[in-house]
C-alpha positions in Angstrom: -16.7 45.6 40.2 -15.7 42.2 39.0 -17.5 42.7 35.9 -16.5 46.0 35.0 -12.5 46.2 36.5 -11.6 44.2 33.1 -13.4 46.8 30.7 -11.6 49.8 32.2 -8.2 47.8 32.0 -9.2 46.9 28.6 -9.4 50.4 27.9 -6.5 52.0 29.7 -4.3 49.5 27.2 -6.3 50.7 24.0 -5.3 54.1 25.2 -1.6 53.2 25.9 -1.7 51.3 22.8 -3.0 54.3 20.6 -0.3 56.8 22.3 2.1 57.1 19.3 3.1 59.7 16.9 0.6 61.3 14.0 1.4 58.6 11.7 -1.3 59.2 9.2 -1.0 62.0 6.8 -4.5 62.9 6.5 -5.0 64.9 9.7 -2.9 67.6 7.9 -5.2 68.1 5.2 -8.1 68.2 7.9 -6.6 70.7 10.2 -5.9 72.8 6.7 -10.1 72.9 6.4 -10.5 73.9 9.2 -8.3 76.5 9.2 -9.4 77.7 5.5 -13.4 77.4 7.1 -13.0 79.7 9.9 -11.2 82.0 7.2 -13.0 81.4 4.4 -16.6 79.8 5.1 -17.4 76.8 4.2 -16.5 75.8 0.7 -17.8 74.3 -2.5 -14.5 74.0 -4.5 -11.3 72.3 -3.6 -8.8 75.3 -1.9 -5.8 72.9 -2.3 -5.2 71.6 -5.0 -4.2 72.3 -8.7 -5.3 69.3 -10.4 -9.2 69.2 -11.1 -11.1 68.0 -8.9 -14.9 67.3 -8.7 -17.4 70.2 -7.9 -19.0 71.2 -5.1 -16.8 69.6 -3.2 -19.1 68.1 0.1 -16.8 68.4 3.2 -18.9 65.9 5.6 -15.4 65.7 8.2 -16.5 69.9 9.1 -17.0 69.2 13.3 -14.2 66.7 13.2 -11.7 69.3 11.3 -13.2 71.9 14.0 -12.3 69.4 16.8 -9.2 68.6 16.1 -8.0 72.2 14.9 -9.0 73.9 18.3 -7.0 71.0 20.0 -4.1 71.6 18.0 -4.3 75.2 18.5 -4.4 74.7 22.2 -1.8 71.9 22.5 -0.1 71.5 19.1 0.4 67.9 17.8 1.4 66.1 21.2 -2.3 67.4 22.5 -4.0 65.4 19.2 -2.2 62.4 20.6 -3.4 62.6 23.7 -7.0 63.2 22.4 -6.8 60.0 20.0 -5.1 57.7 22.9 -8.1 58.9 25.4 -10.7 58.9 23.0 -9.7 55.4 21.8 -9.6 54.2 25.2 -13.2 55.4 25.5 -13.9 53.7 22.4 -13.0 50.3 23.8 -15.1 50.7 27.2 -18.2 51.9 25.4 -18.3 48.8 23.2 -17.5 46.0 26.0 -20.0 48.1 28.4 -23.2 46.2 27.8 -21.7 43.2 28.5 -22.9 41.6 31.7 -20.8 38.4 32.2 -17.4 37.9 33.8 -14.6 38.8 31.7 -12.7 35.9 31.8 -8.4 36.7 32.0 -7.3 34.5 29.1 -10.1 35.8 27.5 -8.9 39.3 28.6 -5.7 38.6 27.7 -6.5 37.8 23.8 -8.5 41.0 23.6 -5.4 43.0 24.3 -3.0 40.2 22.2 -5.5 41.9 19.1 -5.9 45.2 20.5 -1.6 45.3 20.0 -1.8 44.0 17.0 -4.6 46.1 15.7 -2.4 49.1 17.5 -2.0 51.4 14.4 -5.1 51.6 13.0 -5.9 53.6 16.2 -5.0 56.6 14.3 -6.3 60.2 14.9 -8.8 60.2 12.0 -12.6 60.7 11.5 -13.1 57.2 12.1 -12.5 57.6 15.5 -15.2 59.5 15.5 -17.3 57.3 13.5 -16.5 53.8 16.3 -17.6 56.4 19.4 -21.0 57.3 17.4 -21.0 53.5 16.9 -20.0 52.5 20.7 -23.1 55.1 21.4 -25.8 53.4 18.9 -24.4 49.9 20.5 -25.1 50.9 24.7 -28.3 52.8 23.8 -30.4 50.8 20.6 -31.2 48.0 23.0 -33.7 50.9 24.9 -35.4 51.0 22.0 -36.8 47.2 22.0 -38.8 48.1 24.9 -42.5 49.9 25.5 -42.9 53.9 25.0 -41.2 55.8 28.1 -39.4 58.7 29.1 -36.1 57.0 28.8 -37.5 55.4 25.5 -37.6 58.8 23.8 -34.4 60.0 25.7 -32.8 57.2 24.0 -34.1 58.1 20.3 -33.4 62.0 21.1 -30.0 61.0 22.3 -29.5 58.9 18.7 -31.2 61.3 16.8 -28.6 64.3 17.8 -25.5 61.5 17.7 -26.2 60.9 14.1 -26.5 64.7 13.0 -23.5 65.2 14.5 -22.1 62.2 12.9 -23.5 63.5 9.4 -20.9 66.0 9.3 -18.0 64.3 11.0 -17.6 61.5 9.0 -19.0 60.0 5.7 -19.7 56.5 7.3 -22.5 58.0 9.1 -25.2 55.8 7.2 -23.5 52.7 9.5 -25.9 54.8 12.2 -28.7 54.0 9.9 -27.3 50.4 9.2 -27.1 49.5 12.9 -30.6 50.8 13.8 -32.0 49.3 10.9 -30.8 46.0 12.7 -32.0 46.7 15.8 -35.3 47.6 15.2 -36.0 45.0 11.8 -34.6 42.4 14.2 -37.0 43.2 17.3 -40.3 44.1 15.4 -41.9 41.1 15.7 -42.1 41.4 19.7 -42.9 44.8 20.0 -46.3 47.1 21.0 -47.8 47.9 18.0 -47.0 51.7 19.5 -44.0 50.8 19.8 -43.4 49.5 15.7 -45.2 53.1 15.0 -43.0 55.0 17.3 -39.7 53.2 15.7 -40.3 53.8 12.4 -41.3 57.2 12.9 -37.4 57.1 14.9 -36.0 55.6 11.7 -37.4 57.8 9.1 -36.5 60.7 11.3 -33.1 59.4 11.6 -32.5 58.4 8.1 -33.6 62.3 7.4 -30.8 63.5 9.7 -28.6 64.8 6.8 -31.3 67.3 5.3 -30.8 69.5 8.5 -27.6 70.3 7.8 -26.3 72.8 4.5 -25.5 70.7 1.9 -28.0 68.3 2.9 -29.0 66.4 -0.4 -25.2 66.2 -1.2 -24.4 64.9 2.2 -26.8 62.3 1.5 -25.5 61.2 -2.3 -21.9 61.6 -0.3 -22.0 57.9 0.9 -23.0 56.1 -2.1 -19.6 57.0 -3.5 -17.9 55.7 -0.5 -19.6 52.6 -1.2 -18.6 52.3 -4.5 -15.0 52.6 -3.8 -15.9 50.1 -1.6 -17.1 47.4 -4.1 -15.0 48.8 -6.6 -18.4 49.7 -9.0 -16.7 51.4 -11.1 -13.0 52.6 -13.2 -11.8 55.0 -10.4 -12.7 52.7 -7.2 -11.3 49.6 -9.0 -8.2 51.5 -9.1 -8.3 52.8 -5.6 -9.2 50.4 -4.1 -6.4 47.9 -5.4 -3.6 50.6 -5.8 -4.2 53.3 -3.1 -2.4 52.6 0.5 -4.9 51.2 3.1 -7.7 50.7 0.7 -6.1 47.7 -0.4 -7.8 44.1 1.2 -5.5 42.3 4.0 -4.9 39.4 1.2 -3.0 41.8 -1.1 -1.0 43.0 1.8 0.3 40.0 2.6 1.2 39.2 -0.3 3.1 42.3 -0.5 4.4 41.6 2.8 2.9 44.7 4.3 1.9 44.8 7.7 2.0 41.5 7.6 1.2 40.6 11.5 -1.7 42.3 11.4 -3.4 41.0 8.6 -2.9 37.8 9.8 -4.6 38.6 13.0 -7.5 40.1 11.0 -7.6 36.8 9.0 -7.5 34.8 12.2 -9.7 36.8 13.6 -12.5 36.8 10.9 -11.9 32.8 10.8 -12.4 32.7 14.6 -15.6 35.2 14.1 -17.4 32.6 11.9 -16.6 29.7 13.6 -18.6 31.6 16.9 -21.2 32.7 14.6 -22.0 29.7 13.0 -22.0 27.5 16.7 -23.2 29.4 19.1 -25.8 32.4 17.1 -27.4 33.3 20.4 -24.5 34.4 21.8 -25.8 37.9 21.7 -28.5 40.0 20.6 -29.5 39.3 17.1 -28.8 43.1 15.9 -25.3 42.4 17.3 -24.6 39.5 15.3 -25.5 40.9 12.3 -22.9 43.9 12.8 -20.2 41.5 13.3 -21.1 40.4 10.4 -21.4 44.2 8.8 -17.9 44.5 9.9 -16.2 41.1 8.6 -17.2 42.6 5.3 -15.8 45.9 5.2 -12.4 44.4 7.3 -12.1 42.1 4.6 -12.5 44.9 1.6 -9.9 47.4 2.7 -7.7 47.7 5.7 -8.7 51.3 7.1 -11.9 49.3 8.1 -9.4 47.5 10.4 -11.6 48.9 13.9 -14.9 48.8 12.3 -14.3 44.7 12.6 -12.4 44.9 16.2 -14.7 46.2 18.3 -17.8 44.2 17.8 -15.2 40.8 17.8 -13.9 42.1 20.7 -16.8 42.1 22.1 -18.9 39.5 20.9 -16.1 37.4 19.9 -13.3 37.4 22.6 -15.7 37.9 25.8 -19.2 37.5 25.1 -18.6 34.0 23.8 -19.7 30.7 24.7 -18.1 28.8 21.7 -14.5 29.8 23.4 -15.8 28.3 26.3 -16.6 25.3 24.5 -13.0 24.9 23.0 -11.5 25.0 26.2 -13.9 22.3 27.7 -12.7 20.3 24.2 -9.0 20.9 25.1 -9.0 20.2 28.1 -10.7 17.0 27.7 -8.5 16.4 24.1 -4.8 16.4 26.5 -6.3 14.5 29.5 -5.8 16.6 32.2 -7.1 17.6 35.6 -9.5 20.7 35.8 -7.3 22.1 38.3 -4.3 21.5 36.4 -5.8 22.7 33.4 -6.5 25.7 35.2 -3.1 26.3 36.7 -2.1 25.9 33.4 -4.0 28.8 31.7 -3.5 31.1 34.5 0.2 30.6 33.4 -0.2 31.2 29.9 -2.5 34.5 30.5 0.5 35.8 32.4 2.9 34.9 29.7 0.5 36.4 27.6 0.1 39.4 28.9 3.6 40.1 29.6 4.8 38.9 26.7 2.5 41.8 24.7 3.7 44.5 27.0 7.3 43.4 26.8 7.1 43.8 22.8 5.2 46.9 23.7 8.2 48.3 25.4 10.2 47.5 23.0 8.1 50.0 20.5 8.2 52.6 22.9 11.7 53.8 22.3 10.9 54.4 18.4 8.4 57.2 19.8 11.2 59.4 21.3 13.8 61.1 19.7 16.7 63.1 21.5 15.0 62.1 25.0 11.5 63.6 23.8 8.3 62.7 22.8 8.2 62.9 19.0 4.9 64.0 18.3 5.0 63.7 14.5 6.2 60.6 12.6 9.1 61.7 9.9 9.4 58.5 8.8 5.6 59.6 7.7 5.2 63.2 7.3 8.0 65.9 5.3 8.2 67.5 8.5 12.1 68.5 7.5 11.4 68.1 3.1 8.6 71.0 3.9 10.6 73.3 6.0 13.1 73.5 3.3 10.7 74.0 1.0 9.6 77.2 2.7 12.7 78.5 2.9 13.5 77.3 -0.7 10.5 78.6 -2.1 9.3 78.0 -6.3 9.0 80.8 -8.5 5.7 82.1 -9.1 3.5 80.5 -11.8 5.4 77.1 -10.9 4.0 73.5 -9.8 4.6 71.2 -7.2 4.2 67.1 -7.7 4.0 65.1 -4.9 2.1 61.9 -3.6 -0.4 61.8 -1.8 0.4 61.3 1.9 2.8 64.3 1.6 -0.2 66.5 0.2 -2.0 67.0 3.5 0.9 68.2 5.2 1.9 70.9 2.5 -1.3 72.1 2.7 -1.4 72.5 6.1 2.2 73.8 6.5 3.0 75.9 3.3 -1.0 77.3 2.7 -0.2 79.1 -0.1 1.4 76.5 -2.4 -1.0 73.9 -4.0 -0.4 70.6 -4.2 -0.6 67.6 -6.9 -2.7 65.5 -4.4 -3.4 64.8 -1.5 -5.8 62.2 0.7 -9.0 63.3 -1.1 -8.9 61.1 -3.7 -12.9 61.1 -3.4 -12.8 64.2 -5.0 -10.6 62.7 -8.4 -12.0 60.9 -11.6 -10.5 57.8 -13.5 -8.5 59.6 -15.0 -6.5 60.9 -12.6 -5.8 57.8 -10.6 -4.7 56.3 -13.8 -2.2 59.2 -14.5 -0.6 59.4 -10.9 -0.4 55.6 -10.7 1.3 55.8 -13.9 3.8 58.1 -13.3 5.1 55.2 -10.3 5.2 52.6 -13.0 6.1 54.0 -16.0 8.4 57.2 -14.9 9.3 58.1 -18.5 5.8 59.6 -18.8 6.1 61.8 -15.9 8.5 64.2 -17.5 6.5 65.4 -20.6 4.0 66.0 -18.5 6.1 68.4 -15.8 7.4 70.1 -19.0 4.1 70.9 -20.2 2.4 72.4 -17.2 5.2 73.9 -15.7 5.7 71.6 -12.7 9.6 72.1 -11.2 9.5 70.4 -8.1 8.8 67.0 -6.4 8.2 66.2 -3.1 8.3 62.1 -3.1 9.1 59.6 0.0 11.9 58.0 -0.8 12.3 54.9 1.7 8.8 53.6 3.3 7.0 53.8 0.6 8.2 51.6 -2.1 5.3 52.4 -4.9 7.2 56.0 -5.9 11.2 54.0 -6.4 10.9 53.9 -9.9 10.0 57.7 -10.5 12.8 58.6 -7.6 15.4 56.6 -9.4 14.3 58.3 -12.8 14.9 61.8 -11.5 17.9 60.7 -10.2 19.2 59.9 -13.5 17.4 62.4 -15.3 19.8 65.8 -15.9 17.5 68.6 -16.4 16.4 67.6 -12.8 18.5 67.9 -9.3 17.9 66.9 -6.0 18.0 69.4 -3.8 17.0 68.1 -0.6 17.5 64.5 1.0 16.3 63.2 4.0 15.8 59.6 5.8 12.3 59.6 4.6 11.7 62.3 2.1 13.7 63.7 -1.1 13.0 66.8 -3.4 13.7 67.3 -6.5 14.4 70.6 -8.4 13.5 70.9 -12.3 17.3 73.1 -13.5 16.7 76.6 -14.5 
């Protein structure tokens, strides 16, 4: 009980960490999918927007738009934050579950220090998913080192149905393949020679997972574009991965000043990560290792991979280490001081710690309420208010909307039958297109030619937390064939005069 009492606490404060307001924009846009498969059928050409967009279109998030959809059906928005806050939670135990050796309380007390500071990229999007297949592939790949049994090929039949699941849920489901790949390349030297036959017979029937599905050789290509956004390969991912929101690398946001706190965690963290790596490799299995590795990488290319570098350094890193241990012994030493003192001593600064992260926590809580209720949806984020006067303030038919991007989703979901600019997809745009809606924030003057030519009298733009669209806002402003006709903390829209 010792053992595991830290690991449940560890994730009862993920899940009271993650318990705020739909912050992230995407979700709308998922929910709209849903709704437009279980009226529609599945389909092959973007239903939302009017701007081209690449053809067939390859929805891999289907069972996660499904998920989510009946939950919001049943419950409405506060039920999808009670799903992420729980299913986060889970998150956390399954990845600190293997772990056999006490949980230290300092050490317990950095892990939540992190997990605070990590707090909103616990969002309610497809990653989610993507860290519980993970947490999964992390408890169960070690069953696979040993000889043929019945829980041998419960283990690979448990994987093998995780990852078709996965193939539709999210578009990071080759990290399935990635982790295996560890596991078994990593182990092959010690095993049976049944055993190397029935693993790679495991691998290739893993790696074959997305032909099961419809779509299956475009689920497969899917990925490779991920990756190229990734390592900016080509014109479009260069641009999206430098100019687009959370694609951009902790070192550009703090330089911009953005979220500052937690990129320098991720930055100390990462720092901390190599330092353990490089002293004390045997901390863990070598599989293990290698995915911290995996995740220092993509954490250090974009900041929505914020989780896919937590949870292995939470738990390789900030329990399972022996190099912390070694610092400590080095301190302690360094300040001459009694054991026992020293101990007293960091028993006091755990409870500081501690209470000093859930005294800042508090703090934060307030935020999340407004008029003594839970407020379910961020408007600082979302056009909750900009959208419902927009449906009662409907265009003219044959007219176009412009908006960026993070305001897309929710149109769609919330006004179905007006289409939008853009929205989160922007897998689904060319060069060209990045280019154009990135210049319209810089260069403004060019926007208006454009709206004259294809008919586009209205915008829907934030206004005050997102600083990239000032320059167009203060354009329209000034501009007198357009008006604003609606004006909120968060969100303005603008009118083209008739």
């Amino acid at each position: 009980m010792k053992v595991l009492l830290p690991k449940i606490l560890f994730a009862l404060c993920v899940a009271i960490f993650a318990f705020f307001p739909l912050t992230d924009s995407d979700i709308w846009w998922h929910l709209a999918s849903a709704r437009d498969f279980l009226e529609n059928g599945l389909a092959s050409n973007d239903p939302f927007c009017w701007t081209p967009s690449k053809s067939p279109w390859i929805n891999v998030h289907l069972f996660f738009q499904l998920a989510v959809y009946g939950v919001f059906d049943a419950f409405g928005a506060l039920g999808l934050v009670a799903l992420k806050s729980v299913l986060w939670g889970i998150v956390a135990f399954l990845w600190l579950l293997p772990i056999k050796r006490k949980i230290l309380w300092v050490h317990f007390a950095f892990l939540i220090s992190f997990a605070f500071l990590f707090r909103y990229a616990f969002e309610c999007r497809p990653i989610l998913a993507t860290m519980f297949f993970l947490g999964i592939f992390w408890i169960i790949l070690p069953q696979l080192e040993k000889r043929i049994s019945a829980k041998w090929i419960l283990s690979a039949f448990v994987l093998l149905g995780v990852e078709w699941i996965w193939v539709r849920t999210q578009g990071l489901f080759p990290l399935g393949f990635g982790l295996a790949f560890f596991a078994i390349a990593f182990s092959f030297s010690k095993l049976s020679p049944a055993s190397k036959v029935a693993n790679g017979i495991f691998f290739a029937l893993l790696l074959a997972t997305p032909l099961a599905h419809d779509q299956g050789k475009s689920l497969w290509n899917y990925p490779i574009e991920l990756l190229n956004r990734l390592v900016g390969g080509t014109a479009s991912s260069q641009i999206f991965a430098q100019q687009i929101a959370e694609n951009r690398a902790p070192t550009t946001l703090l330089v911009l000043g953005e979220n500052r706190s937690a990129m320098i965690a991720l930055l100390v963290g990462i720092l901390i990560s190599a330092f353990v790596i490089l002293r004390d490799r045997h901390l863990a299995k070598p599989f293990q290792i290698a995915w911290l590795v995996v995740g220092i990488f993509l954490a250090a290319t974009a900041e929505r991979n914020l989780t896919l570098f937590f949870f292995p350094f939470a738990a390789l890193v900030l329990v399972h280490s022996g190099a912390l241990l070694f610092v400590r012994h080095q301190l302690q030493k360094k300040i001459s001081i009694s054991k026992e003192k020293f101990s007293a001593g960091l028993k006091i600064f755990t409870v500081l710690l501690i209470a000093f992260i859930f005294g800042t926590y508090i703090r934060c809580v307030p935020a999340y309420f407004e008029n003594g209720s839970f407020k379910a949806i961020s408007s600082e984020r979302i056009p909750v208010s900009a959208v419902n006067f927009m449906r009662l303030n409907p265009l003219p038919e044959n007219s176009k909307l412009f908006n960026d991007d993070r305001s897309g989703g929710y149109v769609e979901w919330a006004l179905p039958g007006v289409k939008t600019y853009a929205d989160g997809r922007f897998i689904l745009k060319d060069s060209t297109f990045l280019a154009s809606y990135l210049n319209f924030a810089e260069e403004p003057a060019n926007f208006f030619p454009f709206a004259d030519s294809l008919s586009v009298n209205r915008v829907l733009l934030p206004i005050r937390y997102i600083p990239l669209w000032k320059n167009l806002v203060y354009a329209l402003e000034k501009n007198p064939k357009w008006k604003r006709v609606y004006q909120d903390e968060a969100y303005g829209v603008w009118d083209k005069n008739r």
